[in-house]
ZADO-1210 file (C-alpha; in nm, 4 decimals, padded with zeros to 6 digits):
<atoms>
<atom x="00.0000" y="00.0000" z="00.0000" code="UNK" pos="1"/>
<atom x="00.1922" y="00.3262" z="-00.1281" code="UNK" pos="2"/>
<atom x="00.1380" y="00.6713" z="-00.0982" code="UNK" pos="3"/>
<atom x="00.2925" y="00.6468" z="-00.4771" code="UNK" pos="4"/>
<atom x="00.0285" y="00.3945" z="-00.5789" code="UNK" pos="5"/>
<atom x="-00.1918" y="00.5977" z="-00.4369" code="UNK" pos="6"/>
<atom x="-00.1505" y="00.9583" z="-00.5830" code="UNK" pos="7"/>
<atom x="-00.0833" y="00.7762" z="-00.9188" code="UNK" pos="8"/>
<atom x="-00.4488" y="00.6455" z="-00.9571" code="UNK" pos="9"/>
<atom x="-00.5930" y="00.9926" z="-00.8037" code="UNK" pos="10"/>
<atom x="-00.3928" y="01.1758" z="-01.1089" code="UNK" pos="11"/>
<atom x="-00.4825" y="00.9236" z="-01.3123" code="UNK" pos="12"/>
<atom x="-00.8938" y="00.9800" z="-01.2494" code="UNK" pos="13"/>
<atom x="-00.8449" y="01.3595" z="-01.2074" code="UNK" pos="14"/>
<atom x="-00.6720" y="01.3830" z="-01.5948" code="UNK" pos="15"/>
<atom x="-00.9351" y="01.2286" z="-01.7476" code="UNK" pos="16"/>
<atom x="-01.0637" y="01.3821" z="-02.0505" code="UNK" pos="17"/>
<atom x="-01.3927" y="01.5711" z="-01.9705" code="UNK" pos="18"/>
<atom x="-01.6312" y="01.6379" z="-02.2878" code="UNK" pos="19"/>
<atom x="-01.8741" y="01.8834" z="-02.2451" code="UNK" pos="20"/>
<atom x="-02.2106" y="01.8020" z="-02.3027" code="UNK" pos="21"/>
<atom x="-02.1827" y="01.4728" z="-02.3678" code="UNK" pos="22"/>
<atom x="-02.5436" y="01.2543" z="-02.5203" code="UNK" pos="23"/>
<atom x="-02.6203" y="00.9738" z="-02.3706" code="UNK" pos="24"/>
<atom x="-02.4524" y="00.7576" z="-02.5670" code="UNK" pos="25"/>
<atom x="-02.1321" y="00.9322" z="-02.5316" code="UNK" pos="26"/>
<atom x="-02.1662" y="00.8749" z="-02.1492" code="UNK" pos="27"/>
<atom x="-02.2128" y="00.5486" z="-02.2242" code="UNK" pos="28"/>
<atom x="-01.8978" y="00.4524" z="-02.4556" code="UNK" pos="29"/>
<atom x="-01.6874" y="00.6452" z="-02.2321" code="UNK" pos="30"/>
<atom x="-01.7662" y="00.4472" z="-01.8788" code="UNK" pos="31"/>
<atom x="-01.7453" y="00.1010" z="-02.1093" code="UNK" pos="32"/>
<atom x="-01.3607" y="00.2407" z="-02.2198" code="UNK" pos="33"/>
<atom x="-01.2969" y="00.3846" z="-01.8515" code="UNK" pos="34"/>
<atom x="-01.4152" y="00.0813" z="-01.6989" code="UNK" pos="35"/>
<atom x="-01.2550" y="-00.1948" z="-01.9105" code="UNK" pos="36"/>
<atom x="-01.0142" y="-00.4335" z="-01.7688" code="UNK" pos="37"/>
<atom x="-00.8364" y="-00.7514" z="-01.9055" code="UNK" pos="38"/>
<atom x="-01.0276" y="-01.0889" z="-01.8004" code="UNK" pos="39"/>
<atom x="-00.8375" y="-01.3270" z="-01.6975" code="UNK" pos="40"/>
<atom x="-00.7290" y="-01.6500" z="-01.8353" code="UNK" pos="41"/>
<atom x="-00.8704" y="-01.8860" z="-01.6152" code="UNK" pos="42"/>
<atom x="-01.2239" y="-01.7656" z="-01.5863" code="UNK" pos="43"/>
<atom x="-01.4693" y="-01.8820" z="-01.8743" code="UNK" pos="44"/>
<atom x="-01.7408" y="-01.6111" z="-02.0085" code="UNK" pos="45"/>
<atom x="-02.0834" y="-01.6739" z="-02.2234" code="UNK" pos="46"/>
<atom x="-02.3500" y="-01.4866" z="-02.2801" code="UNK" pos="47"/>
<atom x="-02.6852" y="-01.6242" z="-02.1102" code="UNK" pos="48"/>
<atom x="-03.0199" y="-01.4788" z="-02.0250" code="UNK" pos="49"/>
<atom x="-03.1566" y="-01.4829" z="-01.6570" code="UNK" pos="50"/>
<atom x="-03.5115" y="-01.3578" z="-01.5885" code="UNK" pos="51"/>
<atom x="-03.5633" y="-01.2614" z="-01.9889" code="UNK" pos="52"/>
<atom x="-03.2759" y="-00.9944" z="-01.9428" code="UNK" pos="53"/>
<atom x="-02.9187" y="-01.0848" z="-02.0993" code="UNK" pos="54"/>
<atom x="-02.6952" y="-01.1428" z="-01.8390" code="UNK" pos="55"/>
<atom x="-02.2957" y="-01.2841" z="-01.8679" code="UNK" pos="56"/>
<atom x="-02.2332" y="-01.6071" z="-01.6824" code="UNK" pos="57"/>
<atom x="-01.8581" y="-01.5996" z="-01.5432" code="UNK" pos="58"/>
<atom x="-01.7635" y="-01.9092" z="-01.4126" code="UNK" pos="59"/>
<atom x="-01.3593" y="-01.9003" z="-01.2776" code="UNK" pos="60"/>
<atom x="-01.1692" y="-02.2464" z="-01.3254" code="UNK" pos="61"/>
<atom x="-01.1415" y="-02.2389" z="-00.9134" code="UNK" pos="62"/>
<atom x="-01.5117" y="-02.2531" z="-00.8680" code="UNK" pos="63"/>
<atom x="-01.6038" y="-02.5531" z="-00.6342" code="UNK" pos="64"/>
<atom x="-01.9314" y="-02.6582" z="-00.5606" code="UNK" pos="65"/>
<atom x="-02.2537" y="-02.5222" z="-00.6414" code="UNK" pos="66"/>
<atom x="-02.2158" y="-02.1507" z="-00.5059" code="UNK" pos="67"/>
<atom x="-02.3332" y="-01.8757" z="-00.7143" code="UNK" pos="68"/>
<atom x="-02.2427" y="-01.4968" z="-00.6898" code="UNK" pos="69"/>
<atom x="-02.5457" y="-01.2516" z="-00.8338" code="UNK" pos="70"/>
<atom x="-02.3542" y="-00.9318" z="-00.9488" code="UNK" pos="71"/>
<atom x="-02.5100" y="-00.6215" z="-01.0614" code="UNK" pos="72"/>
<atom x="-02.2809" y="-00.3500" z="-01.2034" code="UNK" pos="73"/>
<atom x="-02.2715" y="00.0308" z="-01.1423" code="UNK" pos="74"/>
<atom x="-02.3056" y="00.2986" z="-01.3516" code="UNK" pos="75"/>
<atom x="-02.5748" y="00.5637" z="-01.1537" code="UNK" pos="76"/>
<atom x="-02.8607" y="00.3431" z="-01.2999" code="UNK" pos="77"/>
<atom x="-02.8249" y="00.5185" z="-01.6630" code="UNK" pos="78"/>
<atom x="-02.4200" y="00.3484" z="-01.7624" code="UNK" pos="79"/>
<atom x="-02.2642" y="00.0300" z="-01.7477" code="UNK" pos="80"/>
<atom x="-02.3624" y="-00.3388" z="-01.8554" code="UNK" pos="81"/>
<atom x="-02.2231" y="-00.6763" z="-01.7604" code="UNK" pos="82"/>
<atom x="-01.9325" y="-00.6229" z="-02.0078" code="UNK" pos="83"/>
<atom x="-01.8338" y="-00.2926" z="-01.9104" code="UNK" pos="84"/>
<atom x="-01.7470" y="-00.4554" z="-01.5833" code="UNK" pos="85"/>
<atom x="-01.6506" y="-00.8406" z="-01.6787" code="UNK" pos="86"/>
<atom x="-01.2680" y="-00.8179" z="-01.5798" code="UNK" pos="87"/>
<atom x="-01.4029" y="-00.6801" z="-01.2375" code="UNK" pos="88"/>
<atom x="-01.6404" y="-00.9118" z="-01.1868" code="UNK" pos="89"/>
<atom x="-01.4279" y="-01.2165" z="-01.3086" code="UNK" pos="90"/>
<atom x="-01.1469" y="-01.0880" z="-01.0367" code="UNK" pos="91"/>
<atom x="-01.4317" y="-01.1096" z="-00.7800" code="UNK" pos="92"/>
<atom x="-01.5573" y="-01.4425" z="-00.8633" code="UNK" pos="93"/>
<atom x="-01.1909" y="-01.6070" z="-00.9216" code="UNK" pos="94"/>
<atom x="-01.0814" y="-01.4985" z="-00.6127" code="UNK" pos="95"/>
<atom x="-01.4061" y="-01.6275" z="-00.4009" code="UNK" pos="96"/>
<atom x="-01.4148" y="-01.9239" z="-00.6401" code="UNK" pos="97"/>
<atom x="-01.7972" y="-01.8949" z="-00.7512" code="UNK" pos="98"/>
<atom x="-01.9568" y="-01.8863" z="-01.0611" code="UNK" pos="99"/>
<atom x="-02.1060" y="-01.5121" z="-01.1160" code="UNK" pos="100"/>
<atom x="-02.3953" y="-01.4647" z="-01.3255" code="UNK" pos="101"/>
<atom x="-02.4184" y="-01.0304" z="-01.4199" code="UNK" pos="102"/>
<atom x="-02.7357" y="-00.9314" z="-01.4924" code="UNK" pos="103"/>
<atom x="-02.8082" y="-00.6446" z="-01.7812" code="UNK" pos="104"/>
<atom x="-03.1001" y="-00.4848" z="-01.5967" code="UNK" pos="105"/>
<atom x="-03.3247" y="-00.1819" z="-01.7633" code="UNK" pos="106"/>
<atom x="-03.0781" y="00.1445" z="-01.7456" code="UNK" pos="107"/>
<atom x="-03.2836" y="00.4479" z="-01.7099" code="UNK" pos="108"/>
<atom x="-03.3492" y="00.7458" z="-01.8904" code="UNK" pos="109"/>
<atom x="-03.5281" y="00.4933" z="-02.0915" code="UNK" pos="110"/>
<atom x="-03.6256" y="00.3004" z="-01.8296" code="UNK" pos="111"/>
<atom x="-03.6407" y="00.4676" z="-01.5176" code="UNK" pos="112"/>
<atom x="-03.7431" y="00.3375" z="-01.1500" code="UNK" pos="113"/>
<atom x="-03.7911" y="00.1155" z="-01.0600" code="UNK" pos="114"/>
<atom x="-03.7684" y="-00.0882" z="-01.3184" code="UNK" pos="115"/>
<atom x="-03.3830" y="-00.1911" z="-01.2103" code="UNK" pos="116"/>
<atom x="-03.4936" y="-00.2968" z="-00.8627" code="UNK" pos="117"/>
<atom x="-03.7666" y="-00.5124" z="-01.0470" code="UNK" pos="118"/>
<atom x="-03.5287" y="-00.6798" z="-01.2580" code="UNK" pos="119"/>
<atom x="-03.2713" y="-00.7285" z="-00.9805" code="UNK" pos="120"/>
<atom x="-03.6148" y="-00.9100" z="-00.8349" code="UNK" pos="121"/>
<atom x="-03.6514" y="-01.1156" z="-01.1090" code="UNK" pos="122"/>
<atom x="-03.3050" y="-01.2721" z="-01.0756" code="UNK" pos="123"/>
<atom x="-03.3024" y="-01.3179" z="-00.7949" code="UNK" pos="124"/>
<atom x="-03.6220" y="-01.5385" z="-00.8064" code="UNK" pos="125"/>
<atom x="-03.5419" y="-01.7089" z="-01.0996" code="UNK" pos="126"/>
<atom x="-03.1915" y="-01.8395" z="-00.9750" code="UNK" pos="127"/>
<atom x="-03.3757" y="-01.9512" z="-00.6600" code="UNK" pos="128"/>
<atom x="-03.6869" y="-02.1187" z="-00.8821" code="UNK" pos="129"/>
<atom x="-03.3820" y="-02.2754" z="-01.0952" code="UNK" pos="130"/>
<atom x="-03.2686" y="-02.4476" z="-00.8256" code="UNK" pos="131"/>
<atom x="-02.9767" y="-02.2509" z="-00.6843" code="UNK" pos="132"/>
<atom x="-02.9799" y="-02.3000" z="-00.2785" code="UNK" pos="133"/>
<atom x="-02.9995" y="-01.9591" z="-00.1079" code="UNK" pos="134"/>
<atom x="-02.7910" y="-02.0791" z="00.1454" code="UNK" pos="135"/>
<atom x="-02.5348" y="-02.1265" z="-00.1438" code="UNK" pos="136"/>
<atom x="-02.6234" y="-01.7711" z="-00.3245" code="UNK" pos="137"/>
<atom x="-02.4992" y="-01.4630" z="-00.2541" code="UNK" pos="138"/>
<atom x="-02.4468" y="-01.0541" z="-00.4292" code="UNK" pos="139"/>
<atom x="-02.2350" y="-00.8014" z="-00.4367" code="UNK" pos="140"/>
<atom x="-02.2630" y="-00.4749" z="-00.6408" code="UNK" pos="141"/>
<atom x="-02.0352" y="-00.1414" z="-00.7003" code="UNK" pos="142"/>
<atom x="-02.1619" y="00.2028" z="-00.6473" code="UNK" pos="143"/>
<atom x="-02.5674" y="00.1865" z="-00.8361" code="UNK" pos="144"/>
<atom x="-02.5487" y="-00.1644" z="-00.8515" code="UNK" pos="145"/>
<atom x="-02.4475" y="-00.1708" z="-00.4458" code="UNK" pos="146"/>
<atom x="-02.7572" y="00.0251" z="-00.3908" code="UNK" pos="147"/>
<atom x="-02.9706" y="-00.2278" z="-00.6575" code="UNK" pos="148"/>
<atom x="-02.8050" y="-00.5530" z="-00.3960" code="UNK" pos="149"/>
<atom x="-02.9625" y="-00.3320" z="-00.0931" code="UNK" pos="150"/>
<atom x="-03.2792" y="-00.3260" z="-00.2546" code="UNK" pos="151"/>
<atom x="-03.2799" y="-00.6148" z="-00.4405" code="UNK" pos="152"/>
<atom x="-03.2800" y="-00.7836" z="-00.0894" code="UNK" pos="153"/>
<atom x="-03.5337" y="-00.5653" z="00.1289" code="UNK" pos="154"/>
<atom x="-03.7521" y="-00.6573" z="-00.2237" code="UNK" pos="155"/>
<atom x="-03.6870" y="-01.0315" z="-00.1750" code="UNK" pos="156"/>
<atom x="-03.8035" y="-01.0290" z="00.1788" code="UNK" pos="157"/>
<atom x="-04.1139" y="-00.8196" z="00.1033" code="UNK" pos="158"/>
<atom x="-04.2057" y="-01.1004" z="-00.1771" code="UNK" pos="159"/>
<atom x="-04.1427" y="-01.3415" z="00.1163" code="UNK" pos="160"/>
<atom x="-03.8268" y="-01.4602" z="-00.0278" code="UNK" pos="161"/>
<atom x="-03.5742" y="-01.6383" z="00.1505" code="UNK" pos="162"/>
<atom x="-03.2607" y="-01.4418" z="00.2192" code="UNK" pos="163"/>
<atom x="-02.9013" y="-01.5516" z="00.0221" code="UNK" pos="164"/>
<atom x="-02.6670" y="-01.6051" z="00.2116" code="UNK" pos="165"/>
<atom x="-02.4387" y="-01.2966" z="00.2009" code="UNK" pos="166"/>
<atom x="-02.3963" y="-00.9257" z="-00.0162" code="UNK" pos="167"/>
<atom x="-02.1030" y="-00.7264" z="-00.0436" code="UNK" pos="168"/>
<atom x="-02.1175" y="-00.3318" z="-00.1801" code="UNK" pos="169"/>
<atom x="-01.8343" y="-00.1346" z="-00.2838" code="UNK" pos="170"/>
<atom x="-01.9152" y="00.2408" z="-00.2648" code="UNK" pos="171"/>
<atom x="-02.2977" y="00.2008" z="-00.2815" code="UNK" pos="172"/>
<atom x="-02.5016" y="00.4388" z="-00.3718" code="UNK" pos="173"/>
<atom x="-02.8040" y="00.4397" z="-00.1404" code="UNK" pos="174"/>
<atom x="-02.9082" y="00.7871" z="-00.0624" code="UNK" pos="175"/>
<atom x="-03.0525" y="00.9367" z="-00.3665" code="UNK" pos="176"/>
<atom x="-03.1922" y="01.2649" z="-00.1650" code="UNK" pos="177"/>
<atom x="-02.7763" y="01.3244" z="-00.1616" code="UNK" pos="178"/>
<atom x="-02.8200" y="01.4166" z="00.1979" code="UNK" pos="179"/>
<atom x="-02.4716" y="01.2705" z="00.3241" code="UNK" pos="180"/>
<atom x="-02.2343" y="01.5102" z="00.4925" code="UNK" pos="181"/>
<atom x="-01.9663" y="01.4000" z="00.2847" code="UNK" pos="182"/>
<atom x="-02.0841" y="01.5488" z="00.0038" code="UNK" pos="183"/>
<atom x="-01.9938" y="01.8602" z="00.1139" code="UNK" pos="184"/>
<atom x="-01.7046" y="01.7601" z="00.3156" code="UNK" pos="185"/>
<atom x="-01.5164" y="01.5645" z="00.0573" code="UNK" pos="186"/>
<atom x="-01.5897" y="01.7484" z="-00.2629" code="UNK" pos="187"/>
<atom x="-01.1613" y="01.8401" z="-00.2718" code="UNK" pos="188"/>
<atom x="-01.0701" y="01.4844" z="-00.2195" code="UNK" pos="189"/>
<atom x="-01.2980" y="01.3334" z="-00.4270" code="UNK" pos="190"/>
<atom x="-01.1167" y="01.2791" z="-00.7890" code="UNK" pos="191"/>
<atom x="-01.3866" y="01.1277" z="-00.9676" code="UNK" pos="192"/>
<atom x="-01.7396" y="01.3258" z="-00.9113" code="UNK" pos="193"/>
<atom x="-01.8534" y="01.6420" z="-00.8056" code="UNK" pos="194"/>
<atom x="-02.1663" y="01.6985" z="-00.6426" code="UNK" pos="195"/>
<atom x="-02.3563" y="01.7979" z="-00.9818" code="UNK" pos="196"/>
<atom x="-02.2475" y="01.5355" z="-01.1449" code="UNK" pos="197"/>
<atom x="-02.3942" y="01.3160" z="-00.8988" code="UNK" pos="198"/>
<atom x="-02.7317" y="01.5251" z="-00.8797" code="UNK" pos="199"/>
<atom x="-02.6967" y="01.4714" z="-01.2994" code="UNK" pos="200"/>
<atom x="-02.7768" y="01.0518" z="-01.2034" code="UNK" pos="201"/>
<atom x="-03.0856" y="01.1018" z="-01.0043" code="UNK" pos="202"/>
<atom x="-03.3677" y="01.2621" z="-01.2108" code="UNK" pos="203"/>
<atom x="-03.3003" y="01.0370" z="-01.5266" code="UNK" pos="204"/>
<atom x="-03.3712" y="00.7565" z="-01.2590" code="UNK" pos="205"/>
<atom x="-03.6387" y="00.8346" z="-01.0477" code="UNK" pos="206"/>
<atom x="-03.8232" y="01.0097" z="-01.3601" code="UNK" pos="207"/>
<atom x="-04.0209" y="01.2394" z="-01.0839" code="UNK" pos="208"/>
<atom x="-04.0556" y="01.0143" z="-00.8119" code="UNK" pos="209"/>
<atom x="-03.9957" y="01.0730" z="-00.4774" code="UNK" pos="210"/>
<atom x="-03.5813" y="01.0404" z="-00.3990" code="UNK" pos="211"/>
<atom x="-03.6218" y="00.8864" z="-00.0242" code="UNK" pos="212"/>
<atom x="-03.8317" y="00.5964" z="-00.1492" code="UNK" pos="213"/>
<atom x="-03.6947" y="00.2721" z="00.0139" code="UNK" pos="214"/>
<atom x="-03.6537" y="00.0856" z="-00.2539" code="UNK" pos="215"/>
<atom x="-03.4314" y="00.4027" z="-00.4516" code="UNK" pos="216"/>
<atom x="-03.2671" y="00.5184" z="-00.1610" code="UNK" pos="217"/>
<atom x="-03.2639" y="00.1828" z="00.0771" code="UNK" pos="218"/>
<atom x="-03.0656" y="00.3875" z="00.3518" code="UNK" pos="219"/>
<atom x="-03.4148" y="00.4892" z="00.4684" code="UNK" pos="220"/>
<atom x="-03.5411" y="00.1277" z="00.4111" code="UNK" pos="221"/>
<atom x="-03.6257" y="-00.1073" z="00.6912" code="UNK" pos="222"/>
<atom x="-03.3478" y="-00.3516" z="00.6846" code="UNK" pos="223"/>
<atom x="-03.3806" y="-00.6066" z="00.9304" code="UNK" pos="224"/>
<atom x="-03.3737" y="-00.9376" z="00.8292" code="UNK" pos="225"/>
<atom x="-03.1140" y="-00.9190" z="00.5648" code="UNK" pos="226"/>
<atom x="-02.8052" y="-01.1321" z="00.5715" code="UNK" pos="227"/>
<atom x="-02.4671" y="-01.0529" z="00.6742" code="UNK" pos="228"/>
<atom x="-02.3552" y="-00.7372" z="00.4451" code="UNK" pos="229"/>
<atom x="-01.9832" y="-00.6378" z="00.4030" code="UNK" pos="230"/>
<atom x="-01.9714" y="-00.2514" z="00.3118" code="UNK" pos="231"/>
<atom x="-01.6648" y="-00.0965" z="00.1567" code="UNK" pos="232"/>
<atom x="-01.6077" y="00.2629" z="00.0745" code="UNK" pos="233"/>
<atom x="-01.2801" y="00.4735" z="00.0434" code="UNK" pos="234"/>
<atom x="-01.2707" y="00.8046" z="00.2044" code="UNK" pos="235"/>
<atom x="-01.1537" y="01.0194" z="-00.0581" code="UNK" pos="236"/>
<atom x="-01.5448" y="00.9891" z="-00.2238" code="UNK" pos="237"/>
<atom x="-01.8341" y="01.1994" z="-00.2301" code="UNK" pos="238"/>
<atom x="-02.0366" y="00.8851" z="-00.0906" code="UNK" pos="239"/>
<atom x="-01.8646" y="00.7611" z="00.1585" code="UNK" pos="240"/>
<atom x="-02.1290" y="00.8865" z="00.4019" code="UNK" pos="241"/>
<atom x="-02.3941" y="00.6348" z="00.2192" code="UNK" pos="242"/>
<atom x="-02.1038" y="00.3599" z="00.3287" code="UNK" pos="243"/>
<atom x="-02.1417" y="00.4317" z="00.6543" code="UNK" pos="244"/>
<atom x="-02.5121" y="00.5096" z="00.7094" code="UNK" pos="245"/>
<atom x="-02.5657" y="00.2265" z="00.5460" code="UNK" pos="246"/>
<atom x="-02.3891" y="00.0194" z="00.7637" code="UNK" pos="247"/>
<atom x="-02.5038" y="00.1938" z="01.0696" code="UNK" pos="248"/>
<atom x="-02.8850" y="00.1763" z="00.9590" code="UNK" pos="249"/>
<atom x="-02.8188" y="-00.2073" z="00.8998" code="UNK" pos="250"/>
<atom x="-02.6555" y="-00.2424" z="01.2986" code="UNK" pos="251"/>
<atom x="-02.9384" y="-00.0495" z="01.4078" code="UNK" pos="252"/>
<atom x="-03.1813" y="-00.3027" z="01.2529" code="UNK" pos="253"/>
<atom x="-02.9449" y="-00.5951" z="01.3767" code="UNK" pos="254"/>
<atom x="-02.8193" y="-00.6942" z="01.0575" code="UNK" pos="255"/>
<atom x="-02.4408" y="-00.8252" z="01.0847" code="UNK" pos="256"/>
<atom x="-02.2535" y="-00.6120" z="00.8956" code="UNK" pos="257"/>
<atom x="-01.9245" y="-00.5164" z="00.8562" code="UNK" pos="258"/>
<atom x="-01.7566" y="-00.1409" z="00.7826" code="UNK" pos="259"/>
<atom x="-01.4433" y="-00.1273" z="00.6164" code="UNK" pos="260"/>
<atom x="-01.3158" y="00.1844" z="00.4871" code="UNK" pos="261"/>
<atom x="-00.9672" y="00.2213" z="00.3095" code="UNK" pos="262"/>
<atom x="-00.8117" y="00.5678" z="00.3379" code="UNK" pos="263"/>
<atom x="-00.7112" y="00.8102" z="00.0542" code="UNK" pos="264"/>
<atom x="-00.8411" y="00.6091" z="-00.1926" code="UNK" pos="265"/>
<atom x="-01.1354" y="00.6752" z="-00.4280" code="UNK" pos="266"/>
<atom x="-01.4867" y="00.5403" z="-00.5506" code="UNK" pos="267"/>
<atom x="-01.5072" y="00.1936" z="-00.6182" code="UNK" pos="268"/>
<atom x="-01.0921" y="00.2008" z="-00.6003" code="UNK" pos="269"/>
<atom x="-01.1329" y="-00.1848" z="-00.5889" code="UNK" pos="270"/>
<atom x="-01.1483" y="-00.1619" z="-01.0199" code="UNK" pos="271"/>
<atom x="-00.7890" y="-00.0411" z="-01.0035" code="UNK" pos="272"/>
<atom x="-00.6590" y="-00.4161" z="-00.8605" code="UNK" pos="273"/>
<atom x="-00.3322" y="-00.4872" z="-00.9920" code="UNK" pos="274"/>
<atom x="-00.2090" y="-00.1346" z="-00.9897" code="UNK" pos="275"/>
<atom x="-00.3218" y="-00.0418" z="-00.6420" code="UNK" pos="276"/>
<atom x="-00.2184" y="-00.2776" z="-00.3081" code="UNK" pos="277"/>
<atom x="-00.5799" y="-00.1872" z="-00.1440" code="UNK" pos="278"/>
<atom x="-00.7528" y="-00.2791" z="-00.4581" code="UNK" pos="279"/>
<atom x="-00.6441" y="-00.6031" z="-00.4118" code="UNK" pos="280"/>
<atom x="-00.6474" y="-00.6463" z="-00.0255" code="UNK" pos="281"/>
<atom x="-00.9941" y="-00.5359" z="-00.0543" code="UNK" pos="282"/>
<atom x="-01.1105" y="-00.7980" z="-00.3583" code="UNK" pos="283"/>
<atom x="-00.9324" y="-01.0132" z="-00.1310" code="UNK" pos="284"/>
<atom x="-01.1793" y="-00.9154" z="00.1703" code="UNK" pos="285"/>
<atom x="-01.4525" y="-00.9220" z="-00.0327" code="UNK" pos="286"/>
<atom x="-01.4314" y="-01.3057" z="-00.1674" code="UNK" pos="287"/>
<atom x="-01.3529" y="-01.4230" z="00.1299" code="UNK" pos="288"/>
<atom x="-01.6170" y="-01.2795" z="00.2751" code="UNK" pos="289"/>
<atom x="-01.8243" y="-01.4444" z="00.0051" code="UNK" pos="290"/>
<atom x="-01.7090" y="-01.7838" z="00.0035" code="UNK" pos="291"/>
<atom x="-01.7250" y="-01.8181" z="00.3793" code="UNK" pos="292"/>
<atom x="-02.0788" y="-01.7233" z="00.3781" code="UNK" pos="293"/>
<atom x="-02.1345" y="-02.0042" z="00.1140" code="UNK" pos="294"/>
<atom x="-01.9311" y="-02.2555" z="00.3154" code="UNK" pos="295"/>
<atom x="-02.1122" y="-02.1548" z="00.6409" code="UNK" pos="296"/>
<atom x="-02.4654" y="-02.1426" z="00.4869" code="UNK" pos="297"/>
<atom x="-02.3737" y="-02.5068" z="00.3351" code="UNK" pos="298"/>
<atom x="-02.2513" y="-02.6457" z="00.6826" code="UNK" pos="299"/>
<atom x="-02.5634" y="-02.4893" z="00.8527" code="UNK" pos="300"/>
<atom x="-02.7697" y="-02.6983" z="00.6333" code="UNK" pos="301"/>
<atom x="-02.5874" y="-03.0226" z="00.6339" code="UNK" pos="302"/>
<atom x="-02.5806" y="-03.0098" z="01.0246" code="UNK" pos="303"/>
<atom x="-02.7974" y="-03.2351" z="01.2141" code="UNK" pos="304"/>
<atom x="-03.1168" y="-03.0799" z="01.3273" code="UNK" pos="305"/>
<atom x="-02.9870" y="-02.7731" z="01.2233" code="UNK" pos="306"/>
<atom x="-03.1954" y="-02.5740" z="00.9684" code="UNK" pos="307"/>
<atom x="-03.0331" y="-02.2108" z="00.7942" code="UNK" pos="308"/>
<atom x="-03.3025" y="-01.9576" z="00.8468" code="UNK" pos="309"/>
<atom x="-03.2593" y="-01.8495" z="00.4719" code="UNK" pos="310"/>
<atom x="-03.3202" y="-02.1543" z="00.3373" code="UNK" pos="311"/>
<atom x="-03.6768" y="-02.2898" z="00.3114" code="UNK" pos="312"/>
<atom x="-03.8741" y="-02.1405" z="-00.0213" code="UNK" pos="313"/>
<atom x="-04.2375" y="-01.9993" z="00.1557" code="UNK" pos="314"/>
</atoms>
């Protein structure tokens, strides 16, 4: 972990061209180039459909077992796709050694909310109704797509689904109202976003509807009975205050989560793993975290007389 490492990715994101006005599509072709990272040999990609959205099934040559990882990507609800982020996600699953299934839910303007939160629904139901074990399933999501997992969940238990068995977020975006301290506080360290770039995201998503709903902005949501979240941030972004309300709105509701918050680093800084030490440490964190969930949920069930709580269907 170097201070050189360090300053070299904040130059990095604080050089980056800057077009002004961009369309939509622009936006769009800009976070796939900005975003794009090498996959790696060993992990296996096809194209698939899950719910009647595309999705990209990633499936690492060290994945053991049965355990599935349901990613959704960020992107502020209106960029991003499953292959803007497949060398991220494929570092994720290959390190926790689970196949990953992406899903390609609706992106806003053209399909505003909340129709991602009803696709991130759907997937989740259908890889429970095909058969994949909750106590073997778990998500994880950066930035938006954190924020989707968060909701994605409090959905699932609404519908009287049975919880997975684990979620991490990396920077998630769950306070669409932008009401976090931090977004005044960190608007110099921040290398990435200003505030009104951030404010830019949330009326293309909501399309007029009301910010703090639970289900946009699922810091406000009820949260208890959700299953044990790991919540990273870094403290040199705009959000980090979602990070941490989050987390301390899921204690309150006696959720087990677990804060961990890297210092002078950026949003999502995990994307920058081979060129920054905490990048790594923290993809590290995060698949452990995964794959012991999977092993535990998997030993709760096998154990005699035992039963996981997440694991009957209603």
């Amino acid at each position: 972990m170097t201070r050189q490492q360090r300053e070299a990715v904040d130059a990095l994101l604080r050089d980056a061209p800057v077009h002004p006005n961009p369309t939509l599509a622009e936006q769009r072709a800009g976070f796939a180039l900005a975003l794009s990272r090498p996959l790696p040999d060993d992990v296996t990609v096809r194209e698939t459909v899950l719910a009647g959205r595309p999705a990209l099934d990633l499936t690492p040559a060290t994945a053991a077992g049965r355990g599935r990882l349901l990613h959704f990507h960020g992107g502020g609800y209106i960029l991003g796709s499953p292959g803007t982020h497949a060398g991220f996600t494929a570092q994720l699953a290959r390190r926790a050694g689970l196949r990953a299934t992406s899903l390609d839910y609706r992106l806003a303007p053209e399909h505003p909310f909340p129709a991602a939160v009803d696709d991130g629904l759907a997937a989740y139901r259908a890889l429970l109704d095909a058969g994949v074990r909750p106590e073997e399933l778990v998500l994880a999501g950066d930035s938006a797509g954190g924020g989707l997992v968060v909701a994605t969940l409090v959905a699932a238990r609404d519908a009287g689904l049975p919880q997975p068995a684990g979620a991490v977020v990396f920077s998630p975006w769950v306070d669409l109202t932008l009401g976090g301290e931090s977004m005044r506080t960190k608007k110099d360290a921040d290398p990435i976003f200003t505030p009104e770039a951030i404010r830019a995201y949330v009326a293309p998503y909501l399309g007029g509807q009301d910010p703090a709903h639970p289900l946009a902005s699922p810091v406000f949501a009820d949260l208890r009975g959700l299953p044990p979240l790991l919540v990273q941030a870094g403290s040199n972004e705009l959000l980090l205050d979602d990070a941490v309300r989050l987390a301390g709105r899921a204690a309150a509701d006696e959720v087990d989560v677990t804060l961990r918050v890297w210092p002078r680093v950026p949003h999502v800084f995990q994307v920058h793993f081979g060129s920054l030490d905490e990048a790594d440490e923290a993809l590290d964190e995060a698949a452990l975290f995964l794959s012991a969930r999977v092993q535990a949920g998997r030993e709760a069930d096998r154990s005699p007389g035992g039963e996981n709580p997440g694991a009957g269907r209603p």
